[in-house]
C-alpha positions, 0 to 999 in steps of 0.5 A: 500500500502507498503512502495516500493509502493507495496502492502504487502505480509502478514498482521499480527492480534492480538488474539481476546478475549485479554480483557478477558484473561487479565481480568482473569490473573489480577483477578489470580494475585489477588488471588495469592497475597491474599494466599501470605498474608495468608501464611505470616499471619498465620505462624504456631508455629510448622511444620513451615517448611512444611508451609515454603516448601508450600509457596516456592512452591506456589510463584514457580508457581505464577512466573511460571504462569506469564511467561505464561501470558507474552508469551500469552499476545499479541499473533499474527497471519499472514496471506499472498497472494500467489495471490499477490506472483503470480503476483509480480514473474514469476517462473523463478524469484522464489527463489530456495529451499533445503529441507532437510530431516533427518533420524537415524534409519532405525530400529525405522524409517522405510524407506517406511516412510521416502520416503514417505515424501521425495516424499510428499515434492517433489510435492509441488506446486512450480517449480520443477527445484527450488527444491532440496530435500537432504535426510540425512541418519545418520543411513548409511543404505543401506536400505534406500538408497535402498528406495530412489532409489525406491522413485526417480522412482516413482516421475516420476508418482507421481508428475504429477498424484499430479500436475493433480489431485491437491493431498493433502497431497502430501505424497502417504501414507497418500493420499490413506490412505484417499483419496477414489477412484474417482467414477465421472470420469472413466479415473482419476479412471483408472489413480488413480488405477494405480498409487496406484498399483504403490506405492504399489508395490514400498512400497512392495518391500521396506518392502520385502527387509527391513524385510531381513535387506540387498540389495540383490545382484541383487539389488545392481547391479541396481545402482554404488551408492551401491558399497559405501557400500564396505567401510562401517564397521558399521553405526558409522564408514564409509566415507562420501557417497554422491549420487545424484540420480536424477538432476534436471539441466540435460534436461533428469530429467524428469517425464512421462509428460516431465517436470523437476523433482527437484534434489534428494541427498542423504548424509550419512556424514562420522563418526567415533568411537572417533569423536562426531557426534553432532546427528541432529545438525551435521547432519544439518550442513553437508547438509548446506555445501553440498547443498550450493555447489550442489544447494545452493537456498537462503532458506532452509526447514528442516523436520523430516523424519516423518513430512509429507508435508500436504499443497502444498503451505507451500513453497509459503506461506513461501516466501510471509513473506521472498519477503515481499518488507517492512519486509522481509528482516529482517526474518531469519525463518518462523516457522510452527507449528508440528502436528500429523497425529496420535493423538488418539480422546482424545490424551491420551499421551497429544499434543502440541496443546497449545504450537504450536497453542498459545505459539508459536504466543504468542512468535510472538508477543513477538519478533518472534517464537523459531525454533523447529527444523522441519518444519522451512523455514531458510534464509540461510544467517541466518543459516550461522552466519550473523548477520543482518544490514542494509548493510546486509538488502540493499543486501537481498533488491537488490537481484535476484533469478534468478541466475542459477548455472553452470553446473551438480551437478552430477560433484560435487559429490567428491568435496561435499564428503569432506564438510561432512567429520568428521573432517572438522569442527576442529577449525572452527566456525561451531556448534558455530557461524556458523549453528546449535548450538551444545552445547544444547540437543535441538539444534534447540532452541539454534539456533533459539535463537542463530539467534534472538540475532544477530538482526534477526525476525522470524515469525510464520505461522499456515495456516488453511490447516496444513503445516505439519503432523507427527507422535507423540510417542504412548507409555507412556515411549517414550513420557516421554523420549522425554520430559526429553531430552526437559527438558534437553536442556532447563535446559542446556540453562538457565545455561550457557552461552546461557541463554536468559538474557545473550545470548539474549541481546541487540537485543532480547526484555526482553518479548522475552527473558522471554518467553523463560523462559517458557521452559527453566524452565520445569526441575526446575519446578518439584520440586515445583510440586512433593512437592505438590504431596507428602508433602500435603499427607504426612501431612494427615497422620501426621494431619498436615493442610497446607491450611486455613479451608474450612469454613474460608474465607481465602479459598476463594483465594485459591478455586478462584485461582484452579477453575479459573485457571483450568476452563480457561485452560479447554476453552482454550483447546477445543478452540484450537480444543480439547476435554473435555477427552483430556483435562483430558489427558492433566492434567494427561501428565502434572503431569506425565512429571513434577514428571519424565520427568522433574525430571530425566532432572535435575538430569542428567544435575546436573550429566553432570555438574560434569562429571558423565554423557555425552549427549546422543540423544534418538530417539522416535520411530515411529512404534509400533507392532500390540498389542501396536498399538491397545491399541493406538487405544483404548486409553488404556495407555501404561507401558509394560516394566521397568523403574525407571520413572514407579516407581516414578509415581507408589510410589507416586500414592500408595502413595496418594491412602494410604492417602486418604484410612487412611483419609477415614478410620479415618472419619468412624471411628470418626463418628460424627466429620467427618465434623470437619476433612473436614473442617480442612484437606478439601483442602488437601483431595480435592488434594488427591482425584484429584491425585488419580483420575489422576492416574486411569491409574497407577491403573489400570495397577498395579493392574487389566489389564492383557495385555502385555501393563500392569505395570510391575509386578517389578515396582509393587512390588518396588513402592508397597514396597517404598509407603508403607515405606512412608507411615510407616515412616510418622506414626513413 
């Protein structure tokens, strides 16, 4: 029973197997401090300085690796009763909702793919007059526009057909994609049919008139919302448009079963040429303001536009963290973790398994989760720079959710239109205090620090039928992209102002504020691993030995510390659902991501510090033509087109296929000393020999595929000519 007499809403559990992830991260630490006195003992006479650079690294990863078993020591997980929900709230006493919905680019996200996740959350499993779904559409297409009008016909049919056949996942593309026709029942399957003739006609139309790139004529005379286009000079430089197309108070919204439909809005805010839009963040705020005078719902879900709803009681499950009469008044957000609805067998371009289905939970037992920008249920009290009291908790304690809001929302059309407006943010509190924080690449980990340092909790929530199902990136360029813009605002963060040590005190815990560390190093991170990379085979060429002989004893840490190490990252990974070659994929992404990724990070933000450089947001794209999307499919690795991030990875692949051909080729040579070599330079050939094996890939797409997904011969002949230079200058 909870403290009101009540009994609790969730309940929250350790991780199991916590004495054995302990036992093997003191044993690690053991190891590390073996090596530590290995490396501090036998200081070289000569090349100390290549010692001294092996040893820096390694105490890098030593600190890195105990942040890491800071953010897994007591991870947490929940678990709640929509039953007890149920029976505690009548649906008029259900809380409200805005859902918001972000899209860019009608070019890299195709509109039938944003309607359809406008619609998959417009089914969920709640009242539908407590729903108000915004769509923002920061690319200002009539396209889209044009979907979403399409879109808010079909829910007409598609809500009720979800209600009666308890469909999941709710979004129609992803449900006929798997769902089989039913065979039992000759009325559902009748009713099935039709309704998936429906979708199809609608998606028809939509493609047809995206391929054409403009509404018709006569579409635009179907809806006074197209006239807004008149003023439109480019996506960059138009007024706010602001139409509601279905509202949900007018006793006429309603679907073919006479039941209320959730309100439906679209919002493209106002730009202009010399005004900095913020990119998502700006876009976030402007819904904020319009939604809190269209519906204004206490709770707000934001979603990317590729995030579909795949668990009708996402929204439910939410609110039995947030009505929890003991602890719900003090969480701002319950975070979801993001899965992907296209990840291969093996993941060839890596995931976030770990990061969202441990790390994440690890962060929850620290103090509570990061946001990560999608599928996130806010308090909007939190989103509006409240800091949390006890005055402020005896309110949340105290309040109603019945309250109605008077009048249509159709009336505040032009009222809201100046809430989105380019300039209403001058001198305010909005992107600072108030909102979405603007100041960081990744705007969403600022914010969510930004809430947690005010006296906020958050939670994190992974239900077994996943919340939410997206769509990863399905080259190899678009998944470094997107990390070196991760690795980017991560490394902004931590050196400015709103480093966690700082930002963070006093009311974020020191274990919160270090597990924050574990991204917001990911940039720095790439100058140990390219010295590990590059250094140990330069020395091969040079016959300088880093590490102690095979045969020696002080071997032993180091072997313990690599085997081990790798080994509990391989179980934990086909715990969380992965597979073996995954795994490898994993390793293959990490290395990739820490010699580019990461790299190219650092050097823009050191470029952005001294003003030779301004922020910009990339977009991953989310479809990929027929070619590229078959080599998806087959798990064949993507290069295709320049990019200085192929060059590196090209070079310093060459790089160690040369050393390890001239270690080779020397121990032929020698013939009866070739044991002696090993045993002297066998650790380092051990690493070349992995990196080699890491860099299959690289090979293969330099040398042997002849797609048009292969290495490009430019970057070729450039890291062929740069590996070959090392390779010279290390003899000379």
């Amino acid at each position: 029973m909870g403290k009101n007499g009540y009994l609790p809403l969730f309940e929250t559990k350790p991780a199991g197997g916590l004495v054995f992830f302990r036992s093997y991260a003191a044993s690690i630490f053991i190891g590390i401090c073996f090596i530590c006195f290995h490396r501090v003992s036998y200081f070289p006479v000569t090349e100390r300085w290549v010692w001294v650079g092996m040893f820096v690294a390694e105490l890098w990863f030593s600190f890195y690796f105990f942040i890491t078993v800071i953010v897994k020591w007591n991870p947490v997980f929940r678990s709640t009763f929509k039953d007890r929900l149920s029976s505690r709230f009548e649906e008029e006493e259900l809380p409200g909702v805005d859902i918001f919905v972000c899209t860019a680019d009608p070019r890299l996200e195709p509109p039938t793919m944003v309607v359809s996740t406008v619609l998959s959350v417009m089914a969920y499993d709640y009242p539908p007059h407590k729903l108000s779904v915004y769509l923002s559409d920061d690319g200002c297409s009539d396209l889209t526009f044009y979907a979403l009008l399409e879109a808010s016909g079909f829910a007409q049919l598609w809500l009720p057909f979800c209600r009666k056949l308890k469909v999941e996942p709710t979004s129609p593309e992803a449900y006929f994609q798997t769902t089989p026709e039913p065979v039992d029942d000759v009325f559902m399957a009748n009713e099935w049919l039709i309704i998936k003739k429906s979708y199809e006609d609608m998606k028809n139309r939509i493609e047809s008139i995206t391929s054409l790139g403009k509404v018709p004529a006569y579409r635009r005379k179907e809806h006074n919302g197209f006239d807004e286009w008149d003023f439109v000079l480019s996506p960059h430089h138009h007024p706010s448009i602001l139409q509601i197309l279905i509202d949900g108070r007018d006793p006429n919204a309603i679907d073919i079963e006479g039941k209320a439909l959730p309100t439906l809005v679209y919002l493209a805010r106002e730009k202009r040429p010399q005004i900095h839009h913020n990119f998502k963040a700006g876009a976030l705020n402007a819904l904020i303001r319009v939604s809190s005078k269209v519906s204004n719902a206490p709770f707000i879900l934001n979603v990317d536009c590729d995030m579909f709803s795949n668990n009708s009681k996402a929204i439910r499950d939410a609110l039995c963290f947030f009505l929890d009469e003991g602890n719900g008044h003090e969480i701002a957000y319950v975070q979801y973790p993001q899965a992907f609805d296209n990840l291969t067998e093996n993941e060839i371009y890596g995931s976030l398994r770990v990061l969202m289905k441990l790390e994440l939970a690890g962060f929850d037992g620290n103090g509570g989760p990061c946001y990560v920008g999608t599928g996130c249920v806010h308090r909007r009290e939190s989103l509006s720079g409240m800091k949390y009291s006890e005055e402020l908790a005896v309110e949340l304690k105290a309040m109603k959710y019945d309250k109605k809001i008077i009048g249509s929302a159709s009336f505040n059309e032009e009222d809201c239109k100046a809430l989105a407006s380019c300039t209403y943010e001058e001198n305010t509190p909005w992107g600072k205090e108030k909102g979405v924080k603007y100041e960081s690449l990744v705007e969403d980990v600022l914010t969510g620090m930004s809430i947690q340092s005010k006296g906020w909790r958050s939670v994190f929530f992974n239900p077994q039928r996943e919340a939410f199902l997206g769509m990863g990136p399905t080259t190899l360029l678009d998944t470094l992209v997107q990390h070196k813009r991760w690795g980017e605002g991560e490394l902004q963060i931590l050196l400015s102002k709103h480093c966690p040590f700082v930002y963070g005190r006093p009311n974020m815990p020191l274990k919160l504020q270090l597990s924050y560390c574990i991204y917001n190093l990911w940039a720095p991170n790439c100058f140990a691993t390219l010295y590990y990379v590059f250094v140990p085979s330069f020395c091969l060429f040079r016959g300088i030995s880093l590490f102690p002989k095979i045969s020696s004893s002080w071997g032993i840490p180091y072997l313990y510390v690599i085997f081990v190490h790798r080994v509990h990252s391989l179980v934990e990974y086909v715990w969380l659902g992965g597979t073996v070659r995954g795994w490898l994929n994993e390793q293959r992404m990490w290395m990739f991501k820490r010699t580019t990724s990461y790299l190219f990070a650092a050097i823009d933000h050191m470029l952005k510090l001294f003003g030779f450089s301004k922020s910009a947001f990339a977009i991953t794209g989310k479809v990929a033509d027929d070619d590229v999307h078959r080599r998806y499919e087959q798990e064949i690795m993507e290069f295709g087109t320049w990019s200085p991030m192929f060059t590196v990875l090209a070079t310093l692949a060459l790089f160690n296929l040369l050393g390890l051909i001239a270690v080779v080729t020397n121990n032929v040579a020698i013939g009866d000393a070739r044991m002696k070599i090993f045993d002297v330079f066998g650790f380092q050939i051990l690493l070349c020999y992995v990196l080699v094996f890491i860099n299959l890939p690289i090979y293969q797409g330099m040398f042997f595929r002849k797609d048009s997904g292969k290495m490009p011969a430019s970057v070729t002949l450039q890291s062929v000519a740069f590996a070959l230079l090392a390779s010279t200058l290390t003899i000379y």
